[in-house]
C-alpha positions as CSV (number, residue, x, y, z in Angstrom):
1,X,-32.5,-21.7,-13.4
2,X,-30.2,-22.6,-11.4
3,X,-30.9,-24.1,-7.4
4,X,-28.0,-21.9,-6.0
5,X,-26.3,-18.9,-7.3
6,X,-22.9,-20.0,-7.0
7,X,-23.5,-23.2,-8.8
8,X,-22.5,-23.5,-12.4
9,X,-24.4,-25.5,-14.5
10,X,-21.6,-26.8,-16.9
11,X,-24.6,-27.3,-19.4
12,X,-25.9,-23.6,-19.1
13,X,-27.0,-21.6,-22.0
14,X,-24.8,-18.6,-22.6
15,X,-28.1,-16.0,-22.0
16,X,-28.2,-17.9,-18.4
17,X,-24.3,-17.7,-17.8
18,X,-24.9,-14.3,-18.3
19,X,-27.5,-13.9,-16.1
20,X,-25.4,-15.5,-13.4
21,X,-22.9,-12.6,-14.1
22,X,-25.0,-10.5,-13.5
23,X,-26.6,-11.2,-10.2
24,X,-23.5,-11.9,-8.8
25,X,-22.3,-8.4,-9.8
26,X,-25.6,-7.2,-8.0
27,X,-25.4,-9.6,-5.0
28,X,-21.6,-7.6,-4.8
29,X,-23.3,-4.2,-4.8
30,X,-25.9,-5.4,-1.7
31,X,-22.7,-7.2,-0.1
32,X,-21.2,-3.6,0.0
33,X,-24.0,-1.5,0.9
34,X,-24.4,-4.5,4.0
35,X,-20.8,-4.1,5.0
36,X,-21.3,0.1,4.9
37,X,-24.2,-0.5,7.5
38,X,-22.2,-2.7,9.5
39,X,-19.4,-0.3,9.7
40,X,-21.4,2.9,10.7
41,X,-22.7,0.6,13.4
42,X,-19.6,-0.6,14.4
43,X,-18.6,3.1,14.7
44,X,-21.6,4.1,16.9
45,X,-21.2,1.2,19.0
46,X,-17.6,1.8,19.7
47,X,-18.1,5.2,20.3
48,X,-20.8,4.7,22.6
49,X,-18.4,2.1,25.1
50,X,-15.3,4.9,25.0
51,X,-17.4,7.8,25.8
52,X,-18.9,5.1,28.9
53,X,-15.4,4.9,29.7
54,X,-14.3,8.0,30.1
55,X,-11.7,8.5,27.1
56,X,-11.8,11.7,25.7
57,X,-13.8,12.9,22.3
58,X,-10.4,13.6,20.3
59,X,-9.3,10.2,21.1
60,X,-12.2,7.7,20.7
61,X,-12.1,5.9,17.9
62,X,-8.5,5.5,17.6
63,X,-7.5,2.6,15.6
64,X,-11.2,1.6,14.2
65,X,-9.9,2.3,10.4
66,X,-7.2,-0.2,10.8
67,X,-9.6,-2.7,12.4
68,X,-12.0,-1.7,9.3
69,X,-9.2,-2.1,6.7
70,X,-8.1,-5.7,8.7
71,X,-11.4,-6.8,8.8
72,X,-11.6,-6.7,4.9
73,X,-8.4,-8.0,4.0
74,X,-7.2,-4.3,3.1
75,X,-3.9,-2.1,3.8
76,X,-4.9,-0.4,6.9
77,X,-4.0,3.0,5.4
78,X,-7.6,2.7,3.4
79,X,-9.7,1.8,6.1
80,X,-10.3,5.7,6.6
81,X,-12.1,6.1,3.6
82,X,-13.8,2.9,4.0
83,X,-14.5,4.2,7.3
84,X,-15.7,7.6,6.4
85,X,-17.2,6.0,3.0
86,X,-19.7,3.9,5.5
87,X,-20.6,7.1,7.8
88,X,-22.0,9.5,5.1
89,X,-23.7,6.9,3.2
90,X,-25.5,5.7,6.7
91,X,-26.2,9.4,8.2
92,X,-25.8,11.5,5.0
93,X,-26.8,9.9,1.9
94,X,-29.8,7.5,1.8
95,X,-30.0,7.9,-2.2
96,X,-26.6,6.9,-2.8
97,X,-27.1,3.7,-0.2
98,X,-30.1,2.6,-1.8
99,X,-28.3,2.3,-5.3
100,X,-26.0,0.4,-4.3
101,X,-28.1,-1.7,-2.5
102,X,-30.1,-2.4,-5.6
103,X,-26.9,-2.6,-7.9
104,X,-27.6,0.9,-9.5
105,X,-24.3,1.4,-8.6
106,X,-21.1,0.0,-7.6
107,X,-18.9,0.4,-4.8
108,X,-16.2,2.2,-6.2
109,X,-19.0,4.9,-8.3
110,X,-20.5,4.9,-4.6
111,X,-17.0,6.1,-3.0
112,X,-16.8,8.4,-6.1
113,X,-20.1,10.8,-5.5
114,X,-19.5,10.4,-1.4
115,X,-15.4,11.5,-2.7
116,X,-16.9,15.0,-4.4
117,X,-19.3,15.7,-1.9
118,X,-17.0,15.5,0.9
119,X,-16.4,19.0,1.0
120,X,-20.1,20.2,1.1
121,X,-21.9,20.9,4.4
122,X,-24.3,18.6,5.9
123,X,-27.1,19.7,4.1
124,X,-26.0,20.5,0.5
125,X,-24.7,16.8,0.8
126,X,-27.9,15.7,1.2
127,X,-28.8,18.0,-2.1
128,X,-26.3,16.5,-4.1
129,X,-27.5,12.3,-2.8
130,X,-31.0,13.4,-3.9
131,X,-30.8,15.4,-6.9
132,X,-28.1,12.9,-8.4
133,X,-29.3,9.3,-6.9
134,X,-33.0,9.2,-5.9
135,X,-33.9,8.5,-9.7
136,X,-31.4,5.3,-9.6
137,X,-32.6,4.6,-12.8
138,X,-30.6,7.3,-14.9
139,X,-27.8,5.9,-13.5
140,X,-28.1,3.5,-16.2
141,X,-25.2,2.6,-18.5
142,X,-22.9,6.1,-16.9
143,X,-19.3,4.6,-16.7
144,X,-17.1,6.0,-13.4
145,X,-16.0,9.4,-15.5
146,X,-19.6,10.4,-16.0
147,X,-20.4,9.4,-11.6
148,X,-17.4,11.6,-11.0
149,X,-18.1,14.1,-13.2
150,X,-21.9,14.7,-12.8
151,X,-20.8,14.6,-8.7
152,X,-18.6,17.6,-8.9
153,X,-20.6,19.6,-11.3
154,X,-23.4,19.3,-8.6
155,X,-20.9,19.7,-5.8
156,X,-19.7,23.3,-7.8
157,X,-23.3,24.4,-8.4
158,X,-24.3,23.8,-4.4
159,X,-20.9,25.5,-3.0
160,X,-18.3,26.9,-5.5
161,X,-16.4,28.3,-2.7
162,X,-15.7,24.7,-1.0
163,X,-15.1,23.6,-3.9
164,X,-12.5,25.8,-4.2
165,X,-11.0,25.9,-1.0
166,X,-10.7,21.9,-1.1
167,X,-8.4,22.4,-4.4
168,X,-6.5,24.7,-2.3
169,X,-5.9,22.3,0.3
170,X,-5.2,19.6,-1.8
171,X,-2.1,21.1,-2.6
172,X,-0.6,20.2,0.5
173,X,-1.1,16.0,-0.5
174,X,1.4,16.5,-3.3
175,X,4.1,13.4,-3.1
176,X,6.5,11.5,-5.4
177,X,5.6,7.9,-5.1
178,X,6.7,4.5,-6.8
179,X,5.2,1.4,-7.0
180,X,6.2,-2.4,-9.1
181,X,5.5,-2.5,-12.5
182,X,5.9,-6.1,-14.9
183,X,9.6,-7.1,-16.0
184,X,11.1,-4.8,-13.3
185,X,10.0,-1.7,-14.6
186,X,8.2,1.1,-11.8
187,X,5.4,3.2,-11.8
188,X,6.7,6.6,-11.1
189,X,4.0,8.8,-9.9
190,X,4.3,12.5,-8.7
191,X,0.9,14.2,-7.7
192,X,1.3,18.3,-8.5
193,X,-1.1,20.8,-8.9
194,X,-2.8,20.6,-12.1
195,X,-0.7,23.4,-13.2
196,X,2.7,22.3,-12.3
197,X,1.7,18.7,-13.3
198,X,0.7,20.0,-17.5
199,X,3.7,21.9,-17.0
200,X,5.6,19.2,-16.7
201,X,4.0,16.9,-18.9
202,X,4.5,19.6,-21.9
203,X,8.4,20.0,-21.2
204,X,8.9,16.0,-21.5
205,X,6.7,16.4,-24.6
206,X,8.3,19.0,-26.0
207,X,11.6,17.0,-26.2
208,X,10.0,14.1,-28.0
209,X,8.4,16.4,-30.7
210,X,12.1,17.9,-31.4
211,X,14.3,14.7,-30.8
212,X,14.5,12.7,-33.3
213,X,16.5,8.8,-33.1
214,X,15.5,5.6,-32.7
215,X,14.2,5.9,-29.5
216,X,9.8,6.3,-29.5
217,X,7.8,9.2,-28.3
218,X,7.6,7.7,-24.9
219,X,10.9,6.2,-24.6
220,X,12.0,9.8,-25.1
221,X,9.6,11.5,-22.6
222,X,10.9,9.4,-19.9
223,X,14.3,9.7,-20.3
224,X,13.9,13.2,-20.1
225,X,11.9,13.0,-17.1
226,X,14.9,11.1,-15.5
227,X,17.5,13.0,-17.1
228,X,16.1,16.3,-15.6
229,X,15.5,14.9,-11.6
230,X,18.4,12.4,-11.7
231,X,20.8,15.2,-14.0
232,X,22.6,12.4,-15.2
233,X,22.1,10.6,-19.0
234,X,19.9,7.9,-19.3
235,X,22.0,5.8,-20.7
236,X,24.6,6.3,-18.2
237,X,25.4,4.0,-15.0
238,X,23.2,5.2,-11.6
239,X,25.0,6.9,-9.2
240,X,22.4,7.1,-6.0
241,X,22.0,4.7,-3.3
242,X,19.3,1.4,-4.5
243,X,19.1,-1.1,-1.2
244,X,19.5,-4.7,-3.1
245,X,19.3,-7.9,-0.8
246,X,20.6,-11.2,-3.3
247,X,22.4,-14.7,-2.2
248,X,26.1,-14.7,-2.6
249,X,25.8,-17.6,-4.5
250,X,23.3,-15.4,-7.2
251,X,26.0,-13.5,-7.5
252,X,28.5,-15.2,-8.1
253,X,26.6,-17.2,-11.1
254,X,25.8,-20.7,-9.5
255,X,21.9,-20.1,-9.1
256,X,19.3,-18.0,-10.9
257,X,17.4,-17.6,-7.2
258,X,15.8,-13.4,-7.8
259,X,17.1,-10.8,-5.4
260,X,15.0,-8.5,-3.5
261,X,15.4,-4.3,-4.4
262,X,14.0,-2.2,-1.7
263,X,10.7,-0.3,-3.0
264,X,10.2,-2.5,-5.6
265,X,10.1,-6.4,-4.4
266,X,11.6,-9.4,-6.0
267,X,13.9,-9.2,-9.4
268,X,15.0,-11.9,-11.2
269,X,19.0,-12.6,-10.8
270,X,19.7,-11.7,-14.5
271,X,18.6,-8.4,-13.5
272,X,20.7,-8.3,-10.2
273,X,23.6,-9.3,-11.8
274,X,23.5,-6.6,-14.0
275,X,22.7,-3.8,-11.5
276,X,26.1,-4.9,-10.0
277,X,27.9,-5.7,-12.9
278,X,27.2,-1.8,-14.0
279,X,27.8,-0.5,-10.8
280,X,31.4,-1.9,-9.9
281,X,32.4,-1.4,-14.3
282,X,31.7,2.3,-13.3
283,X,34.8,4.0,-11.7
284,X,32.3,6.4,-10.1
285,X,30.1,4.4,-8.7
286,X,30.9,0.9,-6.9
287,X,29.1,-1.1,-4.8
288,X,29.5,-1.9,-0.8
289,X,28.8,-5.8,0.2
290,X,27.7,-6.6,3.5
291,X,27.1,-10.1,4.7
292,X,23.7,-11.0,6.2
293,X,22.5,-14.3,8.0
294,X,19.8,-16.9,8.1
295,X,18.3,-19.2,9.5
296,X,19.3,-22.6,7.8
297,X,15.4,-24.1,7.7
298,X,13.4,-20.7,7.4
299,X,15.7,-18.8,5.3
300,X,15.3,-15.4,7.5
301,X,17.5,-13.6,9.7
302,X,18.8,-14.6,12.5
303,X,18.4,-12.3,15.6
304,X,20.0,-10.0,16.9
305,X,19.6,-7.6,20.3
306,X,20.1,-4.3,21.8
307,X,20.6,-3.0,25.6
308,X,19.8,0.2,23.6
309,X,16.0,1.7,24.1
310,X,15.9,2.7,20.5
311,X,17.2,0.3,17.8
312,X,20.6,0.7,17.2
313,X,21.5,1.0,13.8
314,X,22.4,-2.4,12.9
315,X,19.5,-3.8,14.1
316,X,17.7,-1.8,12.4
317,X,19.1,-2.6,9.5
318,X,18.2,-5.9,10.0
319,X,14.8,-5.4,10.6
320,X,14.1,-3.4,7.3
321,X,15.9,-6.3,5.3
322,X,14.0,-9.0,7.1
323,X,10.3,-7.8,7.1
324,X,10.9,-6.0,4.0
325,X,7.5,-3.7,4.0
326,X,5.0,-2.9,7.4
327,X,4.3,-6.3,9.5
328,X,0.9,-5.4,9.9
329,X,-1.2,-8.0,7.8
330,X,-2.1,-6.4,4.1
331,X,0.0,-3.3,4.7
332,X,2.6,-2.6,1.6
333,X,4.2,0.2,2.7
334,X,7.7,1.2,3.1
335,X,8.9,0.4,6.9
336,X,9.3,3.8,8.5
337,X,9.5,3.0,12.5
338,X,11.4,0.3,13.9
339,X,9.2,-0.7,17.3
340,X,8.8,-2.9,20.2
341,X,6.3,-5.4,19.8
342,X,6.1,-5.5,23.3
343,X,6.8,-1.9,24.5
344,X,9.9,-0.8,26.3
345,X,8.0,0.5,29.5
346,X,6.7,-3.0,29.7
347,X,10.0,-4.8,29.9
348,X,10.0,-5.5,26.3
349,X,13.3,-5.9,24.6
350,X,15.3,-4.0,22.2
351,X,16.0,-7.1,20.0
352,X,15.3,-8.8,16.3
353,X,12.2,-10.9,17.7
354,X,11.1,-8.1,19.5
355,X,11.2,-5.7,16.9
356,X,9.1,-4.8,13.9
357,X,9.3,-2.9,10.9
358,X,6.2,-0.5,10.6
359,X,4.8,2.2,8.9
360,X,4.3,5.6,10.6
361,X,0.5,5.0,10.4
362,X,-0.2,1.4,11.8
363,X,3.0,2.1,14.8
364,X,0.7,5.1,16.2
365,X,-2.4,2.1,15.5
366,X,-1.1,-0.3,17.7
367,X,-0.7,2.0,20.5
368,X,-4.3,2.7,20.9
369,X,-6.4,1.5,23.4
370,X,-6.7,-2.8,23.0
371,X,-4.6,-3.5,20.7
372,X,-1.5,-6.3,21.7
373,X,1.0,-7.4,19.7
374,X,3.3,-10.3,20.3
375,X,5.8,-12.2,18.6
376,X,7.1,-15.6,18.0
377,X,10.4,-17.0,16.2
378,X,9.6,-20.8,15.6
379,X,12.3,-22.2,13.5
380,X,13.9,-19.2,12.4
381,X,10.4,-17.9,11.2
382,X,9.3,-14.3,12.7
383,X,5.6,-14.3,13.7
384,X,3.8,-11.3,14.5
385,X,0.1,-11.7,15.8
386,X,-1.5,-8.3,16.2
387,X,-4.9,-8.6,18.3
388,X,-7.6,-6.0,17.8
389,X,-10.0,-4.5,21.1
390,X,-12.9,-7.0,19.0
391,X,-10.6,-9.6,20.2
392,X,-10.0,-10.7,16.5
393,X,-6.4,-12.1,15.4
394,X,-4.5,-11.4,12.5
395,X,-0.8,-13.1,11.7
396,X,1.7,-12.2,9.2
397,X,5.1,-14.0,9.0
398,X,8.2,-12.3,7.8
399,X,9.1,-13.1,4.4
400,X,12.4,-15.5,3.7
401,X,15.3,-14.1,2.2
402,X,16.8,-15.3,-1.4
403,X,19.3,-17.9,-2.3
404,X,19.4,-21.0,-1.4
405,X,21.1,-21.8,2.3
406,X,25.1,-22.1,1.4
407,X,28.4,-20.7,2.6
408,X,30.5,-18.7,0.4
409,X,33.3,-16.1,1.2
410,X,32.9,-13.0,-0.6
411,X,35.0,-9.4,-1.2
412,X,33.8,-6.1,0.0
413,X,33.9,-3.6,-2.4
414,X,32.9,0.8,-1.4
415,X,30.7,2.1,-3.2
416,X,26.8,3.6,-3.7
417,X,25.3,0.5,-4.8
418,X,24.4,-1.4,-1.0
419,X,24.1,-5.2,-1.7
420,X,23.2,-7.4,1.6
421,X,24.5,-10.7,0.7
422,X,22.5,-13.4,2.6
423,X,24.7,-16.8,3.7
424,X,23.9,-19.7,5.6
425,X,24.0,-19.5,9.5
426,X,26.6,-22.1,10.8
427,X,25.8,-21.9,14.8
């Protein structure tokens, strides 16, 4: 049909386009079930050259998630479950591997029934890969609830009691976490105990089944839900602390460049405007301006440094507006260390091209054995390489700041609201 899969036959039949679909969705299943074998191998091999050298058991493998997660173009916080995903499906689960190898089942479906049986022992793992994936065939046509659900009721059967004792535990992940929604609206997720969490969800819908305006169901539930953390109206002016990085220019009208709000990302300048507008109209809540710098050509900040050891506050300031999220390449989150790209002990500076905004996670990463970090500042543009013990390279480049490059005096005003205000860098 046609001479190689990924060629598309503009004259195809629909029955064969469809037939294309669906061995490239299989060819994706075998691709995965390849990569798990590569891993688990990667994992033996690695731990086979530390234990040769000497490092202790508790600390081989350190870093070989984030290599895993770099090495498929992922945040490095999910290379441990890709990590782990790989090892029992390689040493535990020879059923679930060969459905995905044959397409039976996809990746995500895979992680599912290795997710429910991680609490199991050894052995009643093994049960749980037989009984629910040596048939592959009944897999047939199940969507992910009915994986995930036929997983746990096997996992319950085999050990109720681990079962258990994993809900338990999982009380100690809960978390309040927010992430970017379209037309600068959030996602606003807590995780709670099924029982706290219903709770919850029946006081917010209580309100909407006994307030009655113009405002929907919805609209209603999640103005409770703010009204009741935040204890202020809805409808009324924010009073807390929102980082917002714009051009002065944005602000004062002459361009519509967006400005950048920490924990969400970009927002168009209609929007910015507003936030600002609200804040200083507010007699209880104004807004503090402080002038930032760049680069003229790359648009980022211009350095700064430190005889400090730690970061002094300033520049750390400046490192959270400039790289915005973790530097390490394909890691969103929110930038809780400020480090030495080159460490302290090993003469490295306390300075802005020196420093780097990372999460908790990939900081303790990069200390592990192999890994080297450097940076470069070409032009105004920040470059962090990050080097792995495979000897692979990875790059990422701190993001430009809005506005276009301009001068332009501006007030300082004290308030809640903290707006960096980027100009143009004369020297």
């Amino acid at each position: 049909m046609f001479e190689n899969v990924f060629d598309i036959d503009p004259s195809a039949s629909q029955a064969e386009l469809r037939a294309l679909v669906e061995e490239c969705e299989r060819l994706k299943c075998a691709a995965a079930a390849a990569q798990a074998r590569a891993t688990a191998l990667w994992a033996m091999k690695r731990q086979t050259v530390e234990q040769a050298a000497g490092i202790r058991a508790d600390k081989r493998g350190a870093g070989l998630a984030s290599e895993v997660a770099l090495a498929r173009r992922e945040a490095p916080h999910t290379g441990g479950r890709y990590l782990g995903f790989a090892k029992a499906l390689i040493h535990e689960m020879p059923h679930t591997l060969a459905a995905l190898d044959c397409g039976a089942l996809s990746e995500y479906r895979a992680t599912l029934i290795v997710r429910e049986s991680a609490c199991l022992s050894v052995e009643h793992r093994q049960s749980l890969d037989a009984e629910l994936c040596a048939d592959a065939s009944r897999l047939a046509g199940w969507g992910n609830r009915r994986v995930e659900a036929e997983a746990k009721r096997i996992a319950a059967r085999l050990d109720v009691t681990a079962v258990v004792e994993r809900s338990a535990k999982a009380e100690k992940d809960r978390c309040v976490t927010v992430r970017p929604a379209p037309n600068t609206m959030v996602y606003f997720t807590v995780l709670l105990p099924v029982a706290q969490g219903v709770a919850m969800y029946a006081a917010c819908k209580r309100a909407a089944d006994t307030i009655f305006d113009e405002r929907s169901g919805g609209q209603v539930m999640a103005d409770t839900a703010y009204e009741r953390i935040t204890g202020r109206s809805a409808a009324e002016p924010f009073s807390i602390e929102l980082n917002l990085v714009m051009a002065d220019t944005t602000l004062a009208g002459d361009d519509e460049c967006p400005g950048w709000l920490d924990g969400y990302g970009p927002v168009p300048a209609g929007f910015v405007r507003k936030l600002t507008g609200d804040a200083i109209a507010d007699a209880e809540c104004k807004a503090s301006l402080r002038r930032l710098y760049r680069h003229p050509q790359s648009g980022r900040l211009v350095a700064m440094e430190s005889r400090s050891r730690t970061f002094p506050k300033g520049l750390a300031t400046l490192l959270r507006r400039r790289d915005q999220t973790c530097r390490t390449p394909h890691c969103d989150a929110p930038i809780r260390h400020h480090d030495h790209a080159i460490p302290e002990s090993r003469g490295g500076p306390t300075s802005a091209l020196n420093g780097l905004g990372m999460c908790e996670a990939c900081n303790y990463t990069k200390e592990a054995p192999g890994w080297i970090v450097r940076t470069s500042d070409a032009d105004g543009g920040h470059t962090a390489e990050f080097r792995t013990p495979t000897g692979a390279v990875y790059r990422s480049i701190a993001p430009s700041l809005p506005g276009p490059p301009v001068r332009r005096r501006v007030s300082l005003l004290e308030g809640r609201l903290s707006v960096d205000l980027v100009t143009f860098d004369a020297a």
